[in-house]
N, C-alpha and C positions, 0 to 999 in steps of 0.2 A: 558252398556257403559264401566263399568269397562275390561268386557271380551273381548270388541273390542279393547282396548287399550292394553293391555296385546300381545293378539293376534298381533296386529301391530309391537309390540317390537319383537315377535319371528320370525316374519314372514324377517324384516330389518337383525338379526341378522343371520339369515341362508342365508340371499340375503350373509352378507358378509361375512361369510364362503364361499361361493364358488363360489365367486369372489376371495378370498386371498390365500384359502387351498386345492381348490379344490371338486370335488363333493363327495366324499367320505364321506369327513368332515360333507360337507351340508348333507347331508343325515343322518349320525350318530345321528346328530342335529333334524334332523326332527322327525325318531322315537321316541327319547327322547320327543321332544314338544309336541307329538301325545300322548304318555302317560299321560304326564303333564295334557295337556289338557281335555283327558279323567278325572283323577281324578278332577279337577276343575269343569266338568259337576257333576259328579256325588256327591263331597264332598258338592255342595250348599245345598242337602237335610239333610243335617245331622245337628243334636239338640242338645242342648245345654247340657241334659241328656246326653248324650254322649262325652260331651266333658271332664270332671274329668277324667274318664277311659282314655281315646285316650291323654289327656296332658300327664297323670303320664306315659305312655308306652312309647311316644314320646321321652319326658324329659330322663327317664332312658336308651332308646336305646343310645341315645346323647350323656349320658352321659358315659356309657359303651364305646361307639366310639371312644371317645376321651382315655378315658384309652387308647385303642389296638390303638391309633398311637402311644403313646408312648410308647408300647414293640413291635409292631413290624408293624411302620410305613412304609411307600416309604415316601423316602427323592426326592426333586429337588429345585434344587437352593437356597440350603442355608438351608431349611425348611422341615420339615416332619408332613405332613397333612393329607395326603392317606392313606388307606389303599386299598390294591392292589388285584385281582384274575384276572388270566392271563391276557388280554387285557383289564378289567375296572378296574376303580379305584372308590374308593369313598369316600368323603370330610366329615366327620362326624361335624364337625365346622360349614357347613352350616344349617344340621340339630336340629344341639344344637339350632342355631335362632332363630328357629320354636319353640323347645321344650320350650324354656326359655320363649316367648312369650305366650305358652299354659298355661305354669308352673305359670308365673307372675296372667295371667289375672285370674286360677280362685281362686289362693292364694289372688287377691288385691278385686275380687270380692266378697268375702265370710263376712261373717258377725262377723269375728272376728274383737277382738279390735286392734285398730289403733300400740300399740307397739308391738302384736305379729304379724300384719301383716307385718310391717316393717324389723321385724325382719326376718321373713317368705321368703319375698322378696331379701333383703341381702344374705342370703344363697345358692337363688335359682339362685341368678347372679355370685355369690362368684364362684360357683364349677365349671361352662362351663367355667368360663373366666380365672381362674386358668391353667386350663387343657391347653386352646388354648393358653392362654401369653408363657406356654411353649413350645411348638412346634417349632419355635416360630411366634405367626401370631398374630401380634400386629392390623394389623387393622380389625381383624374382632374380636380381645377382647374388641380394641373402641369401634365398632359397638353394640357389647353386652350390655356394659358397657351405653349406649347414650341410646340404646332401653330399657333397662332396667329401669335407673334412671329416662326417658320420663314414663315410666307406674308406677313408683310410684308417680310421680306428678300427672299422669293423673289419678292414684287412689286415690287422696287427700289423702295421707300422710300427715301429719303435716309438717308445712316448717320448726319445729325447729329442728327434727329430720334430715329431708334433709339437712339444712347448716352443720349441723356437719359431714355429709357424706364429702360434696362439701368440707369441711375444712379440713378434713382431708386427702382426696384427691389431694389438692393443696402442704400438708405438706407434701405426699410422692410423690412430682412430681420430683425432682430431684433426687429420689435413680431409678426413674423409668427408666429414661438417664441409666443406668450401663447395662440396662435387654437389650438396646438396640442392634442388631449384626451390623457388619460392614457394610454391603448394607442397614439397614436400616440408619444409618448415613451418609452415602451416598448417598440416596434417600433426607434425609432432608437437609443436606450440600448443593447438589447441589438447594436446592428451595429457601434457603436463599442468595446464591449468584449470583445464577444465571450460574453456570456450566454448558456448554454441550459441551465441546469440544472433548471428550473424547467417539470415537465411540462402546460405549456402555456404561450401568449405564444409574441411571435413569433424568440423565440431556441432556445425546443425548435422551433418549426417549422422552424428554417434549419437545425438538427441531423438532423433526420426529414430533410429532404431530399436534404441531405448523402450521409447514412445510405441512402437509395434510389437515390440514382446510385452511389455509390460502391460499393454492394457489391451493384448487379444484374451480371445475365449481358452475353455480346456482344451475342447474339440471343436473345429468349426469355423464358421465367419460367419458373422451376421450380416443378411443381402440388405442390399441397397444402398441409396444416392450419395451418403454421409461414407459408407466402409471404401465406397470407389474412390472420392475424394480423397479421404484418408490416406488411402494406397500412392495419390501422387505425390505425398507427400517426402514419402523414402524414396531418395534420391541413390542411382544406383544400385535399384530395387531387385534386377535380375542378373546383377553380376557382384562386385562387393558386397553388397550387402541381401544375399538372397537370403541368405538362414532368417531376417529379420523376417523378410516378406513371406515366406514358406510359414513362420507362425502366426504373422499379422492375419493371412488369409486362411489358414487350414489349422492354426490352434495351436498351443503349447506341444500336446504330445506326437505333433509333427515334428517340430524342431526338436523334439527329444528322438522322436527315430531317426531323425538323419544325423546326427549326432553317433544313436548306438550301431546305425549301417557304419560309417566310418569306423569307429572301435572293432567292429566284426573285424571291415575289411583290412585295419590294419594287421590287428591280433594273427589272420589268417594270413597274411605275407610274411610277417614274423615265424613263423611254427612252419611254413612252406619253408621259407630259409633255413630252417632247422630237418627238415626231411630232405632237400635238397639232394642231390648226390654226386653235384660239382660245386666246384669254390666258385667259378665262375657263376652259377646259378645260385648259390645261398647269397654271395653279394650283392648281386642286382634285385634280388628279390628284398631282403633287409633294407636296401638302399632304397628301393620304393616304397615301402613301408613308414620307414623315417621320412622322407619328401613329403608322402600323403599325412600323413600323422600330421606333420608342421602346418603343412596348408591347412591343415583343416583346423587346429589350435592357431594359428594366426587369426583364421577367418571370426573364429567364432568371437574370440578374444575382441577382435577390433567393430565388430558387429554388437558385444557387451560395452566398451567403452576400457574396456580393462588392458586393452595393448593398441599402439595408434594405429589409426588406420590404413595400413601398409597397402592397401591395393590389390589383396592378394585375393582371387575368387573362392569359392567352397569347391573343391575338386568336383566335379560329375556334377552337381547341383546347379553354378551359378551357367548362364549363359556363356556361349563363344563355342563354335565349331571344333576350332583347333585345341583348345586344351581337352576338349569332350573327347576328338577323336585319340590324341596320345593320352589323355591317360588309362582309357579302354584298351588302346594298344599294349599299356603298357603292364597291365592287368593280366589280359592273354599272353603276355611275353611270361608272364612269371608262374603264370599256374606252368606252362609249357613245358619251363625250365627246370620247377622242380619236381617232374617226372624223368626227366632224361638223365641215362645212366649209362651214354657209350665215350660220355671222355675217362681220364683218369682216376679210380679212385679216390676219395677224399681221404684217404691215411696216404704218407708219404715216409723213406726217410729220416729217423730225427733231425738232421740237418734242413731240409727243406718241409716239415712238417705244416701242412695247411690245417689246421680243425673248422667248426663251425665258427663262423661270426662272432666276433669279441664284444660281449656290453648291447646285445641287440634286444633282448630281455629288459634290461634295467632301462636303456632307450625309451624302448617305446611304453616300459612302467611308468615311467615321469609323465609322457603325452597323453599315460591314457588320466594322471591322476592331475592332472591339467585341466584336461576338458573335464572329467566331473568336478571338479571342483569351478569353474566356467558355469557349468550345467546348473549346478546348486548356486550358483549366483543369479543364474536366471529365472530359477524356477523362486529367489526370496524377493528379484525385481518384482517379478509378478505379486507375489503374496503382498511384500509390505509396503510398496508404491503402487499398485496397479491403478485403484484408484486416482490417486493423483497425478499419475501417466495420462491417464483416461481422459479427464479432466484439461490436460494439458493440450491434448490431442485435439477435444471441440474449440479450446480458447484458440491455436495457433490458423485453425481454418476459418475462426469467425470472424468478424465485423459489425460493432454493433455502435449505432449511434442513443446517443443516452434519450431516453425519456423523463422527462424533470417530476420528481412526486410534488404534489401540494402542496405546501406547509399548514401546518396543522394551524388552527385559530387561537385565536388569546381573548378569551373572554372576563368580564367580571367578577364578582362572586357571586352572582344571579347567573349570570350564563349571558348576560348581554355581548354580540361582538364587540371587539375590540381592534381587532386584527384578524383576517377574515382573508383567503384563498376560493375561489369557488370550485366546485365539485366539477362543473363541466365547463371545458375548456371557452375560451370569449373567441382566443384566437388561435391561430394554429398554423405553422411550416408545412409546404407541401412539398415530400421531397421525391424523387423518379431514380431508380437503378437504372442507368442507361443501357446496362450489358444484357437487362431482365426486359425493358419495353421497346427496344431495339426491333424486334423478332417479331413482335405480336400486335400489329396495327389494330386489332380490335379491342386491346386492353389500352393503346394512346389514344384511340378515338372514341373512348369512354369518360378517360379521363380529362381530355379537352375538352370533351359539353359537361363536364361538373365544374371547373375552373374557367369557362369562359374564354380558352383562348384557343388559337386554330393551333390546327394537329398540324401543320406543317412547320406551323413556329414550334412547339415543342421536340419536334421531330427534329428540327434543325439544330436545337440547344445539347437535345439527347447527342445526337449525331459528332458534335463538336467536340466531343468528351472522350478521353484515351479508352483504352479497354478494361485498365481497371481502376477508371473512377469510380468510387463505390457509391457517392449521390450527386445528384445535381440539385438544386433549389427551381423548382418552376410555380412555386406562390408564395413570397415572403410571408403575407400577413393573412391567411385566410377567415375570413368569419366565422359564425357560429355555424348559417347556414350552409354554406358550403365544405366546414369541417362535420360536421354530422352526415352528410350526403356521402362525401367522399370513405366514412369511417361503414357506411351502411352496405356500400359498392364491394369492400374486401378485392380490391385493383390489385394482382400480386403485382408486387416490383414498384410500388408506390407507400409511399410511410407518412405519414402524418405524426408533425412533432407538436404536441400542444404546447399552446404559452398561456402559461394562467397569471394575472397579474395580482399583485399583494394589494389589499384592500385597509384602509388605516378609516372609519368613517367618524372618530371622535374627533379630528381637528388638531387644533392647539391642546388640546386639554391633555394629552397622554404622548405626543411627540417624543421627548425628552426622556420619555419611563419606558417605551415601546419601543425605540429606537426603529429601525428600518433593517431591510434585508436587502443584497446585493450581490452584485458578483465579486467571487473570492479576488481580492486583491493578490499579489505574489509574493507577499510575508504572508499572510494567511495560509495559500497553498505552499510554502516552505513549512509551515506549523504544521501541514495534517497532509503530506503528500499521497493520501490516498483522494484527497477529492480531484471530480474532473475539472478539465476546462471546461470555463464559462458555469462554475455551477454558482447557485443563488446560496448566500449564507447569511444568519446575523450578521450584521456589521458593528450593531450598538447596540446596550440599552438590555432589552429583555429576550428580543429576538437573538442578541448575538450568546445572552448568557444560557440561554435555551436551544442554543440553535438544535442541540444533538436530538433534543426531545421534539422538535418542531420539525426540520426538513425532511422527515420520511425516507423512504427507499427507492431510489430512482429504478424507473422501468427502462429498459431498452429494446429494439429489434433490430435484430441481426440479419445479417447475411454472410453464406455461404460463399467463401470465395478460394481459388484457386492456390497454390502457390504463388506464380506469378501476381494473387491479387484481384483477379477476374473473379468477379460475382458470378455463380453460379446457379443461387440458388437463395429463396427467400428462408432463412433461419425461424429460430424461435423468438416470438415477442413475450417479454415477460412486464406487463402490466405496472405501473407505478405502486408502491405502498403512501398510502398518505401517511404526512406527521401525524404525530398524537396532536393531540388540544390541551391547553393549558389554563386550567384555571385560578384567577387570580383574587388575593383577597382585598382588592380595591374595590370599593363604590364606586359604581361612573359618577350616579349625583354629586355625592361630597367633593368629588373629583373635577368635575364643573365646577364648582363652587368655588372650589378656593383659586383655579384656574384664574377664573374670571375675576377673582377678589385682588387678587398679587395684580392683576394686568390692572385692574383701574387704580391701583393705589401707582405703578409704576406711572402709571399716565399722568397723576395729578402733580407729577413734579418734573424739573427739568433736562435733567442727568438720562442723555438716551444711553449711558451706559449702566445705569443702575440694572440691579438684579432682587428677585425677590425666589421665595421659596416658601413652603407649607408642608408641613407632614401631619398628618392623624394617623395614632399607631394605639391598637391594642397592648398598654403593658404586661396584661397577663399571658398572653402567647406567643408578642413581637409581629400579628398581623399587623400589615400596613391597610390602613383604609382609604387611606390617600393620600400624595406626595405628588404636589405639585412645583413649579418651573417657571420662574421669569427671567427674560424673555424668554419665548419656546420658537419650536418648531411644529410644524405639521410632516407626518410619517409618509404621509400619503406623493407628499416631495418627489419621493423617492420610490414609490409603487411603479409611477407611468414615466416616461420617457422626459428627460428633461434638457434642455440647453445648460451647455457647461457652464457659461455665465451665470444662470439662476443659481447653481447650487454652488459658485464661489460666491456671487454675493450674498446669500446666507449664511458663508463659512466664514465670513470676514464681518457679518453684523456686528454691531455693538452689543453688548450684554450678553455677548458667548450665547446665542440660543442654543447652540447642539450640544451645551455643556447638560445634565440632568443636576441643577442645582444644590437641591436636596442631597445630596451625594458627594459630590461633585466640588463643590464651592465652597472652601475653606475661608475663614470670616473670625475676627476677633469676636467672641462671647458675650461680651461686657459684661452687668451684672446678671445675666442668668448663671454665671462661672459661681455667681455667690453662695448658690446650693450646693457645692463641691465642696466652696471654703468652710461653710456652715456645716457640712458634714466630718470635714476633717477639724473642727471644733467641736462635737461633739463628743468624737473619737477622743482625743488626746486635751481636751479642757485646756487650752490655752487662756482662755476666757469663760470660765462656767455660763453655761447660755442663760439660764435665770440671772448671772450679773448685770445691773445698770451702770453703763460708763460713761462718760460725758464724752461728747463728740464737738460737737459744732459746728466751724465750717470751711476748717483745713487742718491738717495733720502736717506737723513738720519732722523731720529725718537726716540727719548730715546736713542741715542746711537747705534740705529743698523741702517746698513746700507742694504737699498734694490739696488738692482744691477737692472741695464737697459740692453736689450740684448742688445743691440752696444748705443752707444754715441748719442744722438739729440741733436737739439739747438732748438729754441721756438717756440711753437707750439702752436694751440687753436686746440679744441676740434675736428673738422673735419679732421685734421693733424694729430690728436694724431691715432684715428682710424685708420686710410687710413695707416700708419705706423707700428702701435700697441704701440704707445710708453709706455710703463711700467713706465717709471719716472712721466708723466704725468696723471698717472690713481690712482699712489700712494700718489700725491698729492691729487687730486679729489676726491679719499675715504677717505682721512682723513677728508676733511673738510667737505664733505658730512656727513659722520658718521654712523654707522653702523645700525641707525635704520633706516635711506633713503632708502638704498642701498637695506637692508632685504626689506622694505615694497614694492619699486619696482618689486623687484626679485618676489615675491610670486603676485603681481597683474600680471606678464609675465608666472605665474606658474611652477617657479623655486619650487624645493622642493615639489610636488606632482603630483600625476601620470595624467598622459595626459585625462586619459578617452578611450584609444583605446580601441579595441574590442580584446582585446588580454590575455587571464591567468596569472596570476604573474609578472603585469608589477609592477617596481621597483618606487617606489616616491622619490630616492634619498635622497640627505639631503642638507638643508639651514641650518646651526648654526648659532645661534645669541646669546648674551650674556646670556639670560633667559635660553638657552638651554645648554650653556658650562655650567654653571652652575649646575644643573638637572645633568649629564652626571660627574659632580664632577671636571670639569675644570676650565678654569678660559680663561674671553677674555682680549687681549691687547690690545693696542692702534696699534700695530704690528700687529693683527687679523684683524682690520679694510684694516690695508695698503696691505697686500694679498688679498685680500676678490677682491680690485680694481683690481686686475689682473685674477680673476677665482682661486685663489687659497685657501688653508686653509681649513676651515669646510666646504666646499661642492662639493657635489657631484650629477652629471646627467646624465640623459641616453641621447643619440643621436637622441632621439623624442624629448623628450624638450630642446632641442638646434635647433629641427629643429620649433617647434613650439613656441618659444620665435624671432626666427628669421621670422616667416610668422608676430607674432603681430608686431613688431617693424616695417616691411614694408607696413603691411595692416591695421594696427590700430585693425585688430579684432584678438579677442582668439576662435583659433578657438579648437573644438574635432577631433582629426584624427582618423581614423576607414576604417577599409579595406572591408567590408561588404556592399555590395551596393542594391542588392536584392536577395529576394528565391522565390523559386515555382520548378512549373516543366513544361514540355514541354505541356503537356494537359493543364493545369490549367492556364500558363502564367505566367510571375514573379511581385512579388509587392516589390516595392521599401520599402526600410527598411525605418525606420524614421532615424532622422535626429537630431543630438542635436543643439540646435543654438548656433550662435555665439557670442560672448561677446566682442562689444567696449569696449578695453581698453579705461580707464578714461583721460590718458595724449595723445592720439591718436594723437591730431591737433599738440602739440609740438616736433612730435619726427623729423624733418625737419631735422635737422642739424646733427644725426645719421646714418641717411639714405645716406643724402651727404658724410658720412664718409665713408661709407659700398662700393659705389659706387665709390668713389677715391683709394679705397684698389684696385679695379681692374682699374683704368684707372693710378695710378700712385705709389701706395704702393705693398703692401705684398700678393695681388692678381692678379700681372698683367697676369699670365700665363691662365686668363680666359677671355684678353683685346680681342682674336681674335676672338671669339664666333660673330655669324651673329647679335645680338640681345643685345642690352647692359645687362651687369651685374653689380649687385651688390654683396660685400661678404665680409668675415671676417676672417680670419685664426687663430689659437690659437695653443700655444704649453703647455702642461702643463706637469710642473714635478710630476711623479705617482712615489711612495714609494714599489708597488709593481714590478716594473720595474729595471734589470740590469743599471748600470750606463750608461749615454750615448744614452738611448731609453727616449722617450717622448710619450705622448698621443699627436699625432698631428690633428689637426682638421683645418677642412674649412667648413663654412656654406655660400652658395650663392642666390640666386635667382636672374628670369631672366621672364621677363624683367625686369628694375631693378626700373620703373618710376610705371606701374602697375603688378606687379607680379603675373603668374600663376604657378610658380613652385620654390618649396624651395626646395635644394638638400645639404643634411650634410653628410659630411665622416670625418669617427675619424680611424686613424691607429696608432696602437702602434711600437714602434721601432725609428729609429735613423731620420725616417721624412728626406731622403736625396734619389736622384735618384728612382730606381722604388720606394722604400717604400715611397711614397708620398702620403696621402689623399686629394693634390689637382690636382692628376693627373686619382683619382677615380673620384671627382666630376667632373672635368673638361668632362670627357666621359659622363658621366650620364648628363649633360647640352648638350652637342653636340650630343647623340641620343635622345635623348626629340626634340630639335632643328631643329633636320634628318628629327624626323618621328612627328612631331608635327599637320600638317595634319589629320594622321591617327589617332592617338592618340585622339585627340579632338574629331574624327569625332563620336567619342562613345558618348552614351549619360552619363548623371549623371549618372540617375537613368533609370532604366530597366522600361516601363510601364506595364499593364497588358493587355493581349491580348483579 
């Protein structure tokens, strides 16, 4: 059984020679085996008489061996072990195993006493293991050193003798670290950390092998050009690490038979040493046992990743002559032995008493419960990583350059573009595998009459190029026509990268809401380390708050390439995913409209740094219908290729155009603030709103006098509004007092950001005493009395103006958001969610506001919105801005309409002198009257987009 199992091991290891190296190899192997084999027949009949002679020959050839590598070895990788005659070599290191095994057994079996055998022993391990630590080939002076100190226990040594070994062995364990060379601390480095990143050393080997057991078959290999590749991958494939390749190529329950061949053959040299019928023969046979056991649990072990990888080969399996022919030698040496029965007796004595082998049972119990449990490591590699090996295995051979997906479109609430990618590419990279068109002159002179340029110029580009540069560029910018030609051709070893560029075709009018798409800057790519280089992303605006929903799934095609790198072979192309589409609940009309409104009012004054803005917002759901931006941008800037100068001198315009205003642009209130103070007057009655109080035409306070813009006489609360009276609001905040006023504002959601779907929207700022404070200020009684008019510490964008003025008419707070569904045209669009709305707490009181809001247009400071088909209600404010020439104001108007149940709140803030065209209530005014126009239409869209 022993010889069948043996036999099994060479028979596996020549399968995977030529499978990996080819038949050559396998053949080399075989006659080598074939000799093996023959001595193993014939060495059974040899006697134990015989064996003193053949050890001391053994031993000293061995030991001579090892001398002549060191004067005049073959060096590789690091080590000199060989010795060389033309094409062979030979390992004298392996032979010393043998000799030392010879040497030990019949030094430990002889009938001298216990300290000169000991001593005997020591010398005979001392001189081989010497020799090879220098070389230097630490794991097989282990090896030495393990089979060694196994056969003086198994000679019944004295254990007091042995500890002192083992002691003193453990004392020079750390000058042993200095003997170490650099791959070998590299081999153990990477097993204590865990290394493999590094495509070579021996932590990608423990990866590669990993990667072969874990994602080969049960039985089998699967043929072709991917498993060959694969295979170059395990480095060391027919010697270290053959158990790896024996499963990569022939299946899991190959590497489990050569596994249970070893357990046979050790089990059967074990139980040989126990039939035995000389000490001399139960030693060397047990001692082979132990030797092979190790090797074969080192092997497996450092092939798992579970012990480092010592270097040590799979006995009989991995390649090499010399250890193939001793250890078959040494096979036949031991069946041989333990038939022979003409030495001595194995009973002696009680004074000189030899028995069987001591601990050679429990021995080779521990190795055998080593490799199963090794075995059961590999066979859960497989089960619970296999995939992910698998996986690892196509990633680490392939090469794939990205193919860009399209970004999905951004349409209206009609479905008009907005934002717009095309379906087939305008233009397109032409790129060539030099390693792949090198070869095949009929596939470059195909593809230089599609490109237009001579085969001898591309042949020269190709030509110039290492062996594995994986592309060259031979047409930066190819057209439609010649990217559709060349996509029709399927040229292997040629890739076409499409470039699709971003399409913005509204102009100014949605610049600032749409923002632009670009390549990832490198805070970006530190934000989401999965994206690639050079990939296109939001940068601003809607694009960058969508991006995930809009830039799709990039496609890539690979290539096949070697270890070294070397393209091989064309890979798989996996096609682009488009983005989804986004549809938005903006008008484009309304959205021109007010565009073009904010720009002639900014024109009619003289301030190139003024800014304007417009929102029209559904209060009942928080759709936006339009949010427009003075000054703006055009997106489209940034679609096609631009000079650095253009796009700093638009970074540096006046009026911030890349600011989206509406959002963005925080602004003193003035009296629009007044429907916050006016609600927190209702709430807590500081002033019963049905009271008339005399105002006039300034308010005085500690001494300072606040100014009323013209003169009033007595007003209550709905008067005051409908007029704006400032005297009247400076009294109502005083008596109010500043924490009413704040607590109002912040349930209206003054002082924080709306919630829209937009990047960098702005939260303003509400001050209150706690906070001037903080900020190292101080509040007045004076703070309170601005505060009543939108002045002083704060500041808002013209969304929460528009969305303090939907709660104040509708009683709900609602979230504005311009996103209404995605999908695509296959798939059908799903409505996005929806944040809900929040009753305000004072809802049922705000009566008497609303009345105010609604007389501002039927007989105060709104009447120029009296003619509208549809009653209005509205507010108008002026407020003094510090960053503003004298003479210019923030002017503002906030309206809705209808004014009894409201579907549309429309805010315009324009900066400048607020007179003739620069008026923001002659922007709202428009933006109310085409809502009005096209109300019909407008409505006739749904919320939400269903799914088809």
């Amino acid at each position: 059984m022993a010889a069948a199992a043996a036999v099994v091991l060479v028979a596996l290891g020549i399968a995977n020679l030529s499978a990996v190296d080819g038949p050559a190899t396998a053949i080399r192997q075989t006659v080598v085996a074939a000799i093996g084999l023959l001595l193993l027949v014939r060495l059974r009949r040899i006697r134990a008489t015989q064996l003193e002679v053949a050890s001391l020959v053994i031993y000293a050839c061995s030991v001579l061996g090892l001398g002549a590598v060191v004067v005049a070895g073959v060096s590789a990788n690091g080590a000199t072990r060989w010795i060389g005659w033309d094409r062979f070599s030979f390992q004298p290191s392996e032979l010393a195993k043998l000799g030392l095994l010879l040497a030990l057994s019949v030094a430990l079996g002889g009938a001298r006493r216990d300290g000169r055998r000991f001593a005997t022993g020591l010398a005979l391990i001392a001189v081989p293991a010497l020799l090879t630590v220098s070389q230097p080939d630490l794991s097989t002076t282990t090896l030495m050193v393990v089979a060694g100190g196994a056969m003086l226990v198994f000679g019944r040594v004295p254990a007091r003798m042995l500890l002192l070994v083992v002691a003193s062995g453990l004392a020079a364990a750390p000058a042993m670290i200095g003997l170490l060379r650099p791959y070998q601390m590299q081999r153990m480095g990477s097993f204590l950390v865990g290394a493999h990143q590094a495509p070579s050393g021996p932590g990608w080997a423990v990866q590669q092998a990993r990667i072969a057991i874990g994602s080969s078959a049960i039985v089998g290999r699967s043929s072709g050009e991917l498993t060959d590749l694969l295979a170059r991958y395990l480095p060391e494939r027919h010697t270290d690490l053959a158990l790896a390749s024996v499963v990569e190529q022939y299946g899991l329950l190959a590497g489990a038979l050569a596994v249970l061949a070893s357990l046979i053959l050790t089990w059967r040299l074990v139980l040989g040493a126990r039939e035995a019928r000389t000490v001399t023969g139960a030693l060397f046979t047990v001692g082979l046992a132990v030797l092979f056991g190790s090797e074969v649990a080192i092997s497996v072990g450092g092939n798992l990743g579970l012990l480092p990888l010592a270097g040590v080969p799979f006995p009989l399996l991995s390649f090499g002559g010399t250890a193939l022919l001793v250890h078959l030698t040494a096979i036949g040496l031991a069946l041989g032995l333990r038939r022979d029965g003409t030495q001595r007796p194995l009973w002696r004595p009680p004074r000189l008493h030899r028995t069987r082998p001591r601990l050679a049972r429990a021995v080779t119990s521990g190795l055998t419960a080593v490799l199963l449990v090794f075995t059961a490591y590999g066979a859960d590699l497989w089960r619970m990583r296999g995939a992910e090996l698998a996986e690892a295995a196509h990633e680490q051979m392939t090469r794939c350059i990205r193919l860009p997906a399209p970004r999905g479109q951004i349409t209206d609430r009609h479905g008009t573009a907005l934002a717009t990618t095309g379906s087939a590419p305008e233009h397109a990279k032409v790129l060539a595998v030099p390693a792949l068109l090198r070869d095949h002159p009929a596939v470059l002179e195909r593809l230089a009459g599609v490109i237009g340029r001579r085969v001898a110029e591309i042949g020269a580009l190709l030509g110039s190029a290492s062996p594995a540069t994986l592309w060259v560029t031979v047409m930066d910018d190819a057209g439609a026509d010649v990217a559709g030609a060349l996509a029709a051709a399927h040229l292997d070893g040629v890739i076409l990268v499409p470039t699709r560029r971003r399409e913005y075709p509204t102009g100014l009018a949605l610049g600032p809401l749409l923002g632009y798409a670009g390549i990832a800057t490198p805070s970006e790519v530190q934000r989401d380390p999965d994206l690639p280089p050079g990939e296109i992303v939001g940068r601003s605006g809607l694009e960058q708050h969508y991006d995930a929903v809009l830039r799709g799934r990039n496609g890539a095609q690979c290539v096949y390439v070697t270890p070294a790198g070397v393209p091989v072979a064309m890979g798989p192309r996996r096609e682009p995913v488009p983005g989804a589409d986004l549809r938005l609940s903006i008008d484009l009309g309304l959205q021109r409209l007010l565009t073009d409104d904010l720009a002639r009012a900014l024109r009619a004054q003289s301030n190139p740094r003024a800014i304007g803005a417009a929102v029209a917002m559904d209060p009942r759901n928080g759709q936006v219908l339009a949010m427009a931006s003075a000054p703006a941008f055009d997106s489209a800037v940034f679609g096609r290729p631009q000079g650095a100068e253009a796009l700093r001198t638009l970074a540096t315009a006046p009026g911030n155009p890349m600011l989206e205003h509406a959002s963005q642009a925080a602004l003193p209130p003035g009296s629009t603030f007044k429907l916050v103070v006016g609600a927190a007057d209702v709430v807590h009655r500081a002033i019963p709103p049905e009271a008339v109080v005399p105002t006039g035409a300034a308010y005085t306070l500690g001494g300072h006098t606040f100014h009323n813009w013209k003169p009033m006489g007595a007003m209550n609360l709905v008067q005051s509004l409908a007029w704006s009276n400032d005297v009247y609001f400076y009294q109502l905040a005083n008596l109010l007092g500043a924490e009413h006023i704040i607590d109002t504002a912040r349930a209206l959601g003054v002082g924080s950001r709306t919630g829209i779907d937009l990047p960098a929207e702005s939260s303003g700022y509400l001050g209150s005493p706690l906070s001037e404070r903080a900020r190292g200020g101080r509040w007045y009684g004076g703070s309170t009395v601005i505060l009543g008019i939108g002045q002083g510490p704060l500041q808002v964008t013209p969304l929460q103006v528009t969305r303090w003025t939907a709660a104040v008419t509708t009683g709900m707070l609602v979230t504005p958001r311009l996103a209404l569904a995605t999908g695509t045209d296959l798939s059908g669009h799903f409505a996005l969610p929806v944040a809900p709305s929040v009753r305000i707490p004072f809802a049922e009181t705000l009566g008497p506001v609303r009345e105010g809001m609604r007389a501002a247009v039927t007989g105060g400071t709104a009447t120029a919105l009296a003619g509208l088909p549809f009653p209005v209600a509205a507010k108008t404010g002026t407020a003094q801005d510090g960053g503003l020439q004298a003479g210019h104001y923030d002017n503002w108007i906030t309206a809705v309409v209808p004014a009894r149940e409201p579907e549309l709140v429309v805010t315009a803030v324009v900066q400048g002198p607020g007179t003739g065209a620069n008026s923001a209530t002659s922007v709202a005014l428009a933006g109310l009257r085409h809502y009005l126009d096209q109300r019909p239409r407008i409505l006739a869209t749904a919320p939400t987009v269903l799914v088809r």
